[in-house]
Each structure stands twice: as structure tokens, then as C-alpha cells.
C-alpha positions as semicolon CSV with decimal commas, in nm:
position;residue;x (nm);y (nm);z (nm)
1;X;-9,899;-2,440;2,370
2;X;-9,769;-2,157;2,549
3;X;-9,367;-2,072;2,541
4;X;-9,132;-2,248;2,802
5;X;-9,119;-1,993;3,110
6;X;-8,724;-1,878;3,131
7;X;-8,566;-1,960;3,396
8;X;-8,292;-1,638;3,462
9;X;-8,436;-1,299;3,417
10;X;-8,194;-1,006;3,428
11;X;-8,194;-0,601;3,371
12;X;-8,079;-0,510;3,047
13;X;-7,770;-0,343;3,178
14;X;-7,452;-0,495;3,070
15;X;-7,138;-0,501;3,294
16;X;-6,827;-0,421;3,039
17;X;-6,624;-0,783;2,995
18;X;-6,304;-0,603;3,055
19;X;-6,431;-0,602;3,456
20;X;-6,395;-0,940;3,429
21;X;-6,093;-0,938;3,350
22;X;-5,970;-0,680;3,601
23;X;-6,115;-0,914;3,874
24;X;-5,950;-1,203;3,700
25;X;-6,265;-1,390;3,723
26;X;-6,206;-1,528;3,364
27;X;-5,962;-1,681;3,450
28;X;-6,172;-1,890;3,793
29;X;-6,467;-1,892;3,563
30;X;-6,604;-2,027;3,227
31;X;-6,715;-1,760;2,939
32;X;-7,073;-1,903;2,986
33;X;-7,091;-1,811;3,345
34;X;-6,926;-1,487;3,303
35;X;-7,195;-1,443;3,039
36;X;-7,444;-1,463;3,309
37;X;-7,276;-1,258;3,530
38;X;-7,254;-0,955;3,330
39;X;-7,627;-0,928;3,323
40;X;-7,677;-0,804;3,692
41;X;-8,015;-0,909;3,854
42;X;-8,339;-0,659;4,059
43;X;-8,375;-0,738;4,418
44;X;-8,663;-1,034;4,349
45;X;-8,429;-1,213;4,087
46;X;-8,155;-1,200;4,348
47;X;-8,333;-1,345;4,622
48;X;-8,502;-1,630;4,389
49;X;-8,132;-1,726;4,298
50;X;-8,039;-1,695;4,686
51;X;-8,290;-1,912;4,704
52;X;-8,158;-2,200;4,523
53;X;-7,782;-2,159;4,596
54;X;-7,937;-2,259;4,938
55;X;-8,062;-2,601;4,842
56;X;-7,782;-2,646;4,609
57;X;-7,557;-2,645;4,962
58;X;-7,768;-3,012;5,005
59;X;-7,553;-3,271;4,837
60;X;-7,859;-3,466;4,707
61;X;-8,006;-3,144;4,559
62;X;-7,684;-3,089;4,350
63;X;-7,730;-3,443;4,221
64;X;-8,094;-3,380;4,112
65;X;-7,997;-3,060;3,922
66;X;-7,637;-3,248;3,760
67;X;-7,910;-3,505;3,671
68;X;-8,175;-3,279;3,517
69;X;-7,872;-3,095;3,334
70;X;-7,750;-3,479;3,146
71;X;-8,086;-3,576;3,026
72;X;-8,078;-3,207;2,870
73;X;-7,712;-3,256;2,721
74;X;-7,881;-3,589;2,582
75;X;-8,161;-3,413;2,417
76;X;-7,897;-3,145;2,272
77;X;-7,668;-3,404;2,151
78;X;-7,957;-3,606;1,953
79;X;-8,054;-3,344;1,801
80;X;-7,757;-3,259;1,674
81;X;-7,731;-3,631;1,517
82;X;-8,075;-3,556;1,380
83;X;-7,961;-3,279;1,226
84;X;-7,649;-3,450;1,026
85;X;-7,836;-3,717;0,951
86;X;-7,872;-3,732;0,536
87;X;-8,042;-4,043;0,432
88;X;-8,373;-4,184;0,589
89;X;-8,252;-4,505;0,755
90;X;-8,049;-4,285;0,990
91;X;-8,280;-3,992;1,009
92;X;-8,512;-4,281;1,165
93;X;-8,311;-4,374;1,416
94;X;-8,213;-4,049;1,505
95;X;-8,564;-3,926;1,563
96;X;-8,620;-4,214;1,711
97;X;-8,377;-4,102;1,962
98;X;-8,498;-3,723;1,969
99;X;-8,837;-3,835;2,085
100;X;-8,661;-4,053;2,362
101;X;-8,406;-3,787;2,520
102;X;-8,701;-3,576;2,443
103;X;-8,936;-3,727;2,688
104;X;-8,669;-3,780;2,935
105;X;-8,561;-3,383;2,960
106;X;-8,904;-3,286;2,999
107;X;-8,985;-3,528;3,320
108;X;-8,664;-3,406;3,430
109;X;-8,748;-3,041;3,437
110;X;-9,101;-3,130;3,578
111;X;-8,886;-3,322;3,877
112;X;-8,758;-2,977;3,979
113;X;-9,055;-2,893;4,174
114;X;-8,930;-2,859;4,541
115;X;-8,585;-2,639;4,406
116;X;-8,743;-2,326;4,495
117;X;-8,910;-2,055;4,319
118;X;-8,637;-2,029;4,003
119;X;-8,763;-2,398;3,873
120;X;-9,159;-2,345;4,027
121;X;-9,272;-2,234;3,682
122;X;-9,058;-2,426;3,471
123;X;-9,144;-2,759;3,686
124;X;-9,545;-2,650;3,641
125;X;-9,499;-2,577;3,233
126;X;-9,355;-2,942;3,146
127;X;-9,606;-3,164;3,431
128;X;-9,835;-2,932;3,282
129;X;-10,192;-3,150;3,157
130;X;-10,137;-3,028;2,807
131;X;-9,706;-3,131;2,810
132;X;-9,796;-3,460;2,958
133;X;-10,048;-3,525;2,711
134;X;-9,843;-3,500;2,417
135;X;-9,525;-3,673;2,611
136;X;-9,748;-3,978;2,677
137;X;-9,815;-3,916;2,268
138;X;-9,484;-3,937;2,216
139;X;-9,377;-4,211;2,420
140;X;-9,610;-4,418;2,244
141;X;-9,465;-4,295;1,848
142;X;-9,107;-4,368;1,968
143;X;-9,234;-4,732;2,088
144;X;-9,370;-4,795;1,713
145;X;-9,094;-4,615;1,583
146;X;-8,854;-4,879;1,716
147;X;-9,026;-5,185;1,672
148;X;-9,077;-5,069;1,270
149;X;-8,686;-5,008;1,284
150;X;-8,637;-5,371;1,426
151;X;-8,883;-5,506;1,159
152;X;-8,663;-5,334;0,899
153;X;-8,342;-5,407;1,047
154;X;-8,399;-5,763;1,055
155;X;-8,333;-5,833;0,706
156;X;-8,003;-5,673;0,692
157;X;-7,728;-5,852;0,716
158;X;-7,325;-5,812;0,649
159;X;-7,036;-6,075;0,581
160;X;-6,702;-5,941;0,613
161;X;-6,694;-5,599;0,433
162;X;-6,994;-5,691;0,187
163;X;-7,360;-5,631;0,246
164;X;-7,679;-5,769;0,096
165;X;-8,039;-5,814;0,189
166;X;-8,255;-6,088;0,260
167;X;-8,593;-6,168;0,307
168;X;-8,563;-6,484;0,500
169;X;-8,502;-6,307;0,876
170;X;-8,349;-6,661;1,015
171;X;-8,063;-6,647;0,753
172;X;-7,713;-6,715;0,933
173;X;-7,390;-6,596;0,755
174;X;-7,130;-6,802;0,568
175;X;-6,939;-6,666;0,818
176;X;-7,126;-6,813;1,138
177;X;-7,180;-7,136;0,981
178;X;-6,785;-7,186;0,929
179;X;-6,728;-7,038;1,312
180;X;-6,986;-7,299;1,448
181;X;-6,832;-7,549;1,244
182;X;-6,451;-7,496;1,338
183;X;-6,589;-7,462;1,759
184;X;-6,742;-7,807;1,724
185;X;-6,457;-7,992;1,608
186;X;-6,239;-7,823;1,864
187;X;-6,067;-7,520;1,712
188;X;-6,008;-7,206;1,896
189;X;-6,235;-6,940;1,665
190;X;-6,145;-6,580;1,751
191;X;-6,464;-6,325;1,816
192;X;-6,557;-6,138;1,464
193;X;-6,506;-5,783;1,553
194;X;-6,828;-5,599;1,498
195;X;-6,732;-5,325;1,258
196;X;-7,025;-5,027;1,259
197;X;-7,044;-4,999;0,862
198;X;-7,244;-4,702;0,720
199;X;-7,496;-4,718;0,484
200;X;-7,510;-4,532;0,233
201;X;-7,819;-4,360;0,045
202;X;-7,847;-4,636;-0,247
203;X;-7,882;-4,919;-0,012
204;X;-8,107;-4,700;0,242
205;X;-8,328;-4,675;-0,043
206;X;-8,308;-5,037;-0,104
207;X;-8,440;-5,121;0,203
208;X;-8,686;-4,855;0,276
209;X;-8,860;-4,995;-0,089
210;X;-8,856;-5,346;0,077
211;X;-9,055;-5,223;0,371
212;X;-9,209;-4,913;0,175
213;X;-9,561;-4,974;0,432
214;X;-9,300;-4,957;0,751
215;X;-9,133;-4,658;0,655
216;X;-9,443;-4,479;0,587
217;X;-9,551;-4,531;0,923
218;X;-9,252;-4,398;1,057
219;X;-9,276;-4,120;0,882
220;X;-9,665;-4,030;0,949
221;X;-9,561;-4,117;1,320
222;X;-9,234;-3,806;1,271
223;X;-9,515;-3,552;1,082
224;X;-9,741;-3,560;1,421
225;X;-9,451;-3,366;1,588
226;X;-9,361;-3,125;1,303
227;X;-9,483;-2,807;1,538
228;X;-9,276;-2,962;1,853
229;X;-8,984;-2,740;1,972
230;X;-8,769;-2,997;2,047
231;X;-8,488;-2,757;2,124
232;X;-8,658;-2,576;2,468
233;X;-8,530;-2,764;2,703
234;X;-8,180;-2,710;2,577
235;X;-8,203;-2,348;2,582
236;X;-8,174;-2,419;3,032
237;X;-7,862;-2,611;2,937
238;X;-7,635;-2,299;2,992
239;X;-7,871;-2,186;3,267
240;X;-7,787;-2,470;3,487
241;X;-7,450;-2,480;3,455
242;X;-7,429;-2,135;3,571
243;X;-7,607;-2,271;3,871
244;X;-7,352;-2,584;3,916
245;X;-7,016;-2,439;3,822
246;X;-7,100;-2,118;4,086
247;X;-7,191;-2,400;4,363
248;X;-6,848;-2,567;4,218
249;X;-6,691;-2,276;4,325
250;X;-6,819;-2,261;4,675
251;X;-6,743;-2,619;4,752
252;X;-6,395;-2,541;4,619
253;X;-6,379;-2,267;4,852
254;X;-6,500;-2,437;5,112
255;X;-6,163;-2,706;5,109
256;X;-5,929;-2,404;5,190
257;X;-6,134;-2,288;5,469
258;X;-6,300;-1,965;5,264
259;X;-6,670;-1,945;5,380
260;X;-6,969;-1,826;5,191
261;X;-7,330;-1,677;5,276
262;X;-7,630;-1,523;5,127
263;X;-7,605;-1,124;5,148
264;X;-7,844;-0,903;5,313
265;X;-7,992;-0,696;5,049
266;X;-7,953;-0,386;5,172
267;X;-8,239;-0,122;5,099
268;X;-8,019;0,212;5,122
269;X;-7,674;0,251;4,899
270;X;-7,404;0,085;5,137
271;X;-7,184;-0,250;5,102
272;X;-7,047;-0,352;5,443
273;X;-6,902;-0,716;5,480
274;X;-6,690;-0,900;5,771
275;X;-6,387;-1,122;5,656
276;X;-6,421;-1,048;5,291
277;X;-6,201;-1,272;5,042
278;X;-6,072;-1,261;4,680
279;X;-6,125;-1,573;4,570
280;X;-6,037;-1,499;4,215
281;X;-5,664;-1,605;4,407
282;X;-5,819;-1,946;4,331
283;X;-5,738;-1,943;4,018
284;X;-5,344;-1,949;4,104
285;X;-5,432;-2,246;4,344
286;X;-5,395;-2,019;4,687
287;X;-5,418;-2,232;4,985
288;X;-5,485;-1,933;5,239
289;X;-5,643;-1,636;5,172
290;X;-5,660;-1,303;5,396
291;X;-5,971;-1,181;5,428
292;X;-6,048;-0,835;5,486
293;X;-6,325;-0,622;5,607
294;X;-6,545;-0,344;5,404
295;X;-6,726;-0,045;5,493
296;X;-6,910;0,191;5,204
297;X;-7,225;0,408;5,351
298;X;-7,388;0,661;5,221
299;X;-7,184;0,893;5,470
300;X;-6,893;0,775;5,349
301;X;-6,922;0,595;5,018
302;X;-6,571;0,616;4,809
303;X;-6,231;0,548;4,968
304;X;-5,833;0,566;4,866
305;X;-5,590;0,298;4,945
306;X;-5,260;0,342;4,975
307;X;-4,990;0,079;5,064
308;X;-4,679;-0,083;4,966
309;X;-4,649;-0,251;4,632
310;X;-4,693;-0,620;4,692
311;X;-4,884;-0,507;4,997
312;X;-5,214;-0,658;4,891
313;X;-5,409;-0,321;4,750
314;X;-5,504;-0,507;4,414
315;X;-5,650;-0,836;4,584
316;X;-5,852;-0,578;4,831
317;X;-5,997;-0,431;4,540
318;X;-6,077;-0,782;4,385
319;X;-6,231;-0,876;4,667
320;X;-6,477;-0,625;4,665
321;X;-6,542;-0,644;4,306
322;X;-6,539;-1,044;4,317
323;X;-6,831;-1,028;4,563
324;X;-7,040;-0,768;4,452
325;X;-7,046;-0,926;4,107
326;X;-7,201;-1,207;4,262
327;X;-7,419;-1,073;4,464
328;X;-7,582;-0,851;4,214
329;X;-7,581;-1,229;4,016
330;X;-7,795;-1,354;4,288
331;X;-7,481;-1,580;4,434
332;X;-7,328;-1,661;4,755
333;X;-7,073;-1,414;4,853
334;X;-6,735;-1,531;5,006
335;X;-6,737;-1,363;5,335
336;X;-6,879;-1,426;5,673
337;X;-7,166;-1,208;5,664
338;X;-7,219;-0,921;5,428
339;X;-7,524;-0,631;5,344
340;X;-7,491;-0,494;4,984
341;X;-7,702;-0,291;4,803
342;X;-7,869;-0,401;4,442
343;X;-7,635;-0,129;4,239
344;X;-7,721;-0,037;3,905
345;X;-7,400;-0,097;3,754
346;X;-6,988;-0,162;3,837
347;X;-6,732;-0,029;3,653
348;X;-6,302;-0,051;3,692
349;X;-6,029;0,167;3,571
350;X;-5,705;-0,072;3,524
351;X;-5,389;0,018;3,373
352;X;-5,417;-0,150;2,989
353;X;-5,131;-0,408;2,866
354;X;-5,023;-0,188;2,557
355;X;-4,696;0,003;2,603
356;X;-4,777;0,461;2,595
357;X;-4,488;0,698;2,634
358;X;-4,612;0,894;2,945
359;X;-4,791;1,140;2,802
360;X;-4,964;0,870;2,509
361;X;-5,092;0,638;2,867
362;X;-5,138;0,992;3,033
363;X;-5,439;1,074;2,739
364;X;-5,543;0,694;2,721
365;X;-5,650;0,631;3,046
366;X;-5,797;0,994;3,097
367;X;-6,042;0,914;2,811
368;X;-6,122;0,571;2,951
369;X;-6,167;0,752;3,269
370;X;-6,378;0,987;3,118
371;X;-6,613;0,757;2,960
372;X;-6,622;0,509;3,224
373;X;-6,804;0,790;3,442
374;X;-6,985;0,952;3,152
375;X;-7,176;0,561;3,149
376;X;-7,219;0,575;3,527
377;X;-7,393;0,903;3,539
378;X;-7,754;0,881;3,642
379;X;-7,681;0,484;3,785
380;X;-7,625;0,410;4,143
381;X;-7,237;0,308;4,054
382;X;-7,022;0,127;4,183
383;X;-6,613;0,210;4,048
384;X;-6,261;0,109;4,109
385;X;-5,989;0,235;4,005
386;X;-5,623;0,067;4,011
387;X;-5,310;0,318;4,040
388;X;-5,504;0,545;3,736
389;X;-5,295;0,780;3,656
390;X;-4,992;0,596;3,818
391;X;-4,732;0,696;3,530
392;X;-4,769;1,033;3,509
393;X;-4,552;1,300;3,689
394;X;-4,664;1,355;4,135
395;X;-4,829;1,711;4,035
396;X;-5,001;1,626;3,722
397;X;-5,120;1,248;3,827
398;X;-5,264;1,385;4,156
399;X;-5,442;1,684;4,013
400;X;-5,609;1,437;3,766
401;X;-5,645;1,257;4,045
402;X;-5,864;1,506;4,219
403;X;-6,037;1,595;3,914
404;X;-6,144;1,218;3,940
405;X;-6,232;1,241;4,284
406;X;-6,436;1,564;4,270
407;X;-6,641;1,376;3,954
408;X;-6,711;1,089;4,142
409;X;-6,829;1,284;4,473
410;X;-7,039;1,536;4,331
411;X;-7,258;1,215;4,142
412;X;-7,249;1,036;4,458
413;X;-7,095;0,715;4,292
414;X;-6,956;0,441;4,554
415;X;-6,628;0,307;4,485
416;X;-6,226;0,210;4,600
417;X;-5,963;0,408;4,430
418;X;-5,626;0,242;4,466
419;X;-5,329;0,447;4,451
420;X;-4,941;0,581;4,533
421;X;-4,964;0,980;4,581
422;X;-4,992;0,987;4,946
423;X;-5,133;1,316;4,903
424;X;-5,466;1,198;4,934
425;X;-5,455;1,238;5,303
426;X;-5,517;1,571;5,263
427;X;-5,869;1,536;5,062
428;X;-6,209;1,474;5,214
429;X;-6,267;1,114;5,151
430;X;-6,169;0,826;5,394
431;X;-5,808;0,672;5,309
432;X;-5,731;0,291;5,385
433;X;-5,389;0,137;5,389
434;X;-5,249;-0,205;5,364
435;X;-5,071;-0,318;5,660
436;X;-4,861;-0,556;5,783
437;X;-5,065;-0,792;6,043
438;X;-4,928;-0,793;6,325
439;X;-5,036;-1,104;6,411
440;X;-4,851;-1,318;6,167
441;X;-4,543;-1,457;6,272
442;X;-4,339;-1,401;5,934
443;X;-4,487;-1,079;5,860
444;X;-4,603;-1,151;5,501
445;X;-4,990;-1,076;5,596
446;X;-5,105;-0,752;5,525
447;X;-5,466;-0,531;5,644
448;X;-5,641;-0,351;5,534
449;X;-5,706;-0,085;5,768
450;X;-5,852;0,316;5,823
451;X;-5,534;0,547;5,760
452;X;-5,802;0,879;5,800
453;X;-6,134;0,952;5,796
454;X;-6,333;1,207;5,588
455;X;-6,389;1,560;5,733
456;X;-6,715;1,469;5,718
457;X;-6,742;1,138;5,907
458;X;-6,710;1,276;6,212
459;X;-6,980;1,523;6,171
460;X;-7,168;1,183;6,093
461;X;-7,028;1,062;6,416
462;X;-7,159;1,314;6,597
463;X;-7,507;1,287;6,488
464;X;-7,496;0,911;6,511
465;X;-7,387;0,976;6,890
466;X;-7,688;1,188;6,965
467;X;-7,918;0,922;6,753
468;X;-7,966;1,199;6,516
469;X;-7,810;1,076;6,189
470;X;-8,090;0,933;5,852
471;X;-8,114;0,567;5,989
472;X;-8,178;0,663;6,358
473;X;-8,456;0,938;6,275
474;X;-8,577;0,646;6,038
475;X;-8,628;0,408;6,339
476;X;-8,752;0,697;6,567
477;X;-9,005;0,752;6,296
478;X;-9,124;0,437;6,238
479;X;-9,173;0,325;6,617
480;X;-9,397;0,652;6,679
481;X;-9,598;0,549;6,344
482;X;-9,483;0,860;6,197
């Protein structure tokens, strides 16, 4: 039989953990979906997970997938029972109960026919002729497999802490005979506890001599499955609770009035987005969170942003990185609409915990900064940087700075630099600033907003005026069939 179809396919690029951690998504998010995350998905992946985040917006669908992912945490704990299991009485049972939870995970995975394309082929693999064959097989061996058990079990019997075996299968215990006997004549005769006692491999032995033609059908029933990979359904286990726990998230979301949708894929380099929120602020149970708009073309791909400390630069910057994460993990995005672009890879610059003098920090995060772009090269990139370079002296943190700057331009790398030497304004990239809102009466909500745009922005103006920038001659192109 042919290997179980997977059901998350990714690129083999890696996104470093410590973004994660920059974005403070570990601390919103389990390691196993941050596992997932880091593997970022091509365009068709994206849209077949799009494509189930959709239905998973249904209640009832959410139910069918929670339901699918218990009879697989069934099958995954009996075979870890099966696996302890060190005498044959209990190995028995606990195949017994393989083959059961077995069965059950595979009709459950074969029910997912209707959640999109992700479960199409795993739903067609286990209703398969060939699965159902040797389910119906198996369904069948776990029947006899029981009713052997029972046959065996019946002559066991226990009285207080003492066993012993019998052949008579009607015997009642000294101890139910005295019980009956004190009821009748009118005594109050408290309930035995039932005590679960364990048998041990002597008296396992015992009894699987006594019914040596029972146990040998059991075990010729056990061989027919000895090629069975009992453990494939399990290996979706993780898969699906990606699914769930992201969908969590969402509803979660959803309570405090943050909204999420499915993001264009855009087919040029840009990431544009209306109301835009961090929802990593979730994590410090945030009732209200600002959203905030972005705006990253091709004419004008990298951006500063300057502001007050406490002023809201860091959760701007999360909020990009939050959302492209997801989207590149084929997930909703918390905004109210959103294009982004499939990039190749995301990177961050963040100041580290350990204590430098300024000129130790001053080497540290240059070679961080160094290498960090030295992985990007050749990759349509995506990098943020927080305050880099913050600790050093005004002349020697900007001219690093620039040097930064001046890498990231010339290999056309998209990406939010967040920083305090105002003397950005006087560079060629597009500066932001966080600003108080106007709008709110206690003045605590800050903006982000355009301080200055890049020299060359308004040369991109201009063309887009007279319909002559790339996506205009694009459309004029394509409507004259040229």
C-alpha cells in the first residue's frame, strides 16, 4: 500500500526561531505551531491552507476537525499502552485496543472529504478500496480478539487482595456469598471497592497455558497486521492542531473586536494592508488594539520609523511581522484587507538580553547584522530592524546606520527599520513616525503616519499621474493584447 499523502507541504527554508521571539509570538503560540510556522509555504500551499481557515470560520466544521483530531490522540495514546505493555495478557488487550482506535482514526480522516483541497487526498487514501478492505479485516480480528479475551477472562477471579483461577466460570466469591447473606437478613453491606490489581507475568502465564488454543488465536489474529503502520495517522496529530490552535486564535481575536481575512497574494514584491494589528499584544491580555496601516511597493520598499519611546514603534513592527508570518503560513491575517507578496524569507535585528560595554554591543550586533543580510542575499527578503545600533555614539550609530541602509537598498530587500537618529530624514528612503491620534480623547493612541517621502517617490508619482509607471504600462499592455 502506498504511503499516507502529507497533509502540510512547505519550502525548505527555515525562518530563524529567534523571529519568533522578536514578534513575541512564543509567547501567543505553542512550540508546535511555531514549528509550523517557521517553514514558510509557495503560493499553491498558501491558498490550499486559505482554503480551509475558511471552512474552519463554520462552527460545525471546527467540530468535525476537533473530532477527527481525538480519535487520532486515541490511536496515539494506545499505542503508547501497547508499547509498555510487558506480559501477554496485557499486550492482548492493548492490541486489542490499537486495532479499535485504529479503525476509528482512519474513518475519521476519510470523513474529511468536503474540508477542501488540504484533506482531498488524505480523505481519498484512507476510503481508499484497498484501506477499507483491510479496516473491514480488522474490524473483524478485534471482534475475535475480544470475545477470546472474555473467554479467558472469565475464569479469573480475585477475593480481597488474593487471586486464583478457576475453571468453573459460575463460581461466586466467599466474599459475595457473605454480602448476599448479611443483605438478606437485613444488614447494611457497604459496596466492595473494585481495586484494578495487576497481573503479573507468572500468573499471565498461568492463564494463557489454561487457554493455550485462545491465545494462539489471538496471536495468529495480531501476526496478520505485522506490516500495518499503525502510527500514520498520528503523524497529522501535530498537523491539525496547527490548524485548530491558529483558528483559536482568530476566534480569540474576534472577542476584542480584531478582525481577520484571507490576503491577496500579491504577484509583484509589495505588502500593503488597511487597519493592521499586533496581536501578539494578546498575549498580555490587551482589550483594544490600534491598528495601523502599511504600505511597501516596489517603488518604495524599506522605511524608518521614528517616534517617541513608548510611542508604539515596536508593536508597528510586530504587526507587520505578526502578519506576514502568517500569511506566508497560509493563515488569516489580522487586518481588514491586506495584499502580500509570497517572500522568500523574513529576518529581524533586535537588541539581545546580554549586557556589552558600548563598544562589546557595538561589534555584536554589527556581526548579527552582517550575517542576517549575508542569509538574505539572493532571497526576496523581508527585514526589521529594532533601534540597531541604538547604544552607540549619534555619529558612529548613524553611519552604521547608513551602511545598513545602503546594503539593504542596493539588494532590493523590503523591510521597517525602527530607530532614534532623526537624521534619517535626510536619506532617500520614506520615514514614518508614531503619532499621537488625534482623535482619542486621553491622548494615549498613537499613528503611525508618513513623516517624508523618498526622493524618489515622487518621481514615481509623477509617472503614476501620467499612467506611465510598471503597473499602468502593464494594464495598457495587456488590454491592447500586447
Amino acid at each position: 500500500m502506498m504511503n499516507a499523502p502529507r497533509l502540510l507541504n512547505n519550502r525548505n527554508t527555515d525562518l530563524p526561531r529567534s523571529l519568533f521571539s522578536d514578534l513575541q509570538l512564543d509567547k501567543l503560540l505553542s512550540a508546535q505551531a511555531i514549528a509550523v510556522l517557521q517553514h514558510p509555504c509557495e503560493p499553491d500551499e498558501i491558498m490550499r491552507r486559505n482554503e480551509l481557515f475558511l471552512l474552519l470560520d463554520k462552527c460545525e466544521n471546527a467540530a468535525r476537525l476537533e473530532n477527527t483530531l481525538s480519535a487520532l490522540c486515541a490511536t496515539e495514546r494506545a499505542l503508547l499502552l501497547y508499547k509498555d505493555a510487558k506480559i501477554p495478557l496485557d499486550t492482548y488487550h492493548r492490541q486489542a485496543e490499537v486495532l479499535e482506535s485504529y479503525i476509528a482514526s482512519c474513518e475519521a480522516l476519510a470523513s474529511m472529504r468536503g474540508m477542501g483541497s488540504l484533506f482531498a487526498d488524505v480523505a481519498e487514501y484512507f476510503s481508499s478500496e484497498e484501506k477499507q478492505k483491510l479496516l473491514s479485516e480488522m474490524t473483524d480480528s478485534a471482534r475475535k480478539i475480544r470475545i477470546l479475551l472474555q473467554k479467558m477472562n472469565a475464569g479469573f477471579l480475585s477475593f480481597s487482595d488474593k487471586n486464583w483461577l478457576t475453571p468453573d466460570y459460575d463460581a461466586v466469591s466467599e466474599f459475595d456469598s457473605i454480602s448476599e447473606c448479611a443483605e438478606s437478613l437485613g444488614f447494611a453491606v457497604p459496596k466492595k471497592k473494585v481495586q484494578n490489581t495487576k497481573i503479573n507475568h507468572s500468573l499471565s502465564d498461568t492463564i494463557c497455558r489454561l487457554y493455550a488454543d485462545e491465545a494462539s488465536q489471538i496471536e495468529a489474529e495480531i501476526a496478520k497486521y505485522a506490516d500495518v503502520d499503525f502510527y500514520a495517522p498520528t503523524a497529522y496529530i501535530s498537523e491539525i492542531k496547527f490548524f485548530l490552535e491558529i483558528n483559536a486564535l482568530t476566534q480569540r481575536a474576534a472577542k476584542i473586536g480584531v478582525p481577520h481575512v484571507i490576503a491577496k497574494i500579491a504577484q509583484t514584491p509589495r505588502y500593503v494592508a488597511k487597519e493592521l494589528y499586533d496581536v501578539s499584544l494578546l498575549a498580555k491580555n490587551c482589550e483594544s488594539i490600534v491598528p495601523n496601516d502599511a504600505d511597501f511597493t516596489e517603488n518604495e520598499p524599506f522605511a524608518f520609523l521614528l517616534g517617541a519611546n513608548g510611542g508604539g514603534k515596536t508593536t508597528y513592527l510586530r504587526a507587520l511581522g505578526v502578519n506576514l508570518v502568517l500569511f506566508l503560513a497560509g493563515c488569516p491575517v489580522f487586518a481588514r484587507e491586506a495584499e502580500i507578496y509570497p517572500f522568500d524569507i523574513v529576518l529581524s535585528h533586535f537588541p539581545k538580553d546580554e549586557r556589552f560595554d558600548n563598544t562589546g554591543r557595538l561589534d555584536e550586533e554589527r556581526g548579527r547584522t552582517e550575517k542576517m543580510l549575508d542569509a538574505a542575499r539572493g532571497k526576496r527578503a523581508f527585514v526589521f530592524f529594532n533601534e540597531t545600533y541604538s547604544g552607540a555614539d549619534e555619529k558612529r550609530g548613524f553611519d552604521l546606520l547608513t551602511d545598513t541602509a545602503k546594503k539593504i537598498k542596493e539588494s532590493n530587500f523590503f523591510g521597517l527599520y525602527v530607530t532614534h537618529f532623526h537624521e534619517v530624514m535626510t536619506l532617500d528612503h520614506p520615514v514614518l513616525s508614531a503619532e499621537v491620534d488625534l482623535d482619542d480623547a486621553n491622548k494615549r493612541t498613537f499613528r503611525i503616519v508618513r513623516s517624508k517621502g523618498s526622493a524618489s517617490s515622487y518621481a514615481a508619482d509623477i509617472l503614476k499621474k501620467y499612467r506611465l509607471d510598471k503597473d499602468s504600462l502593464a494594464a495598457r499592455r495587456g488590454k491592447n493584447g500586447n
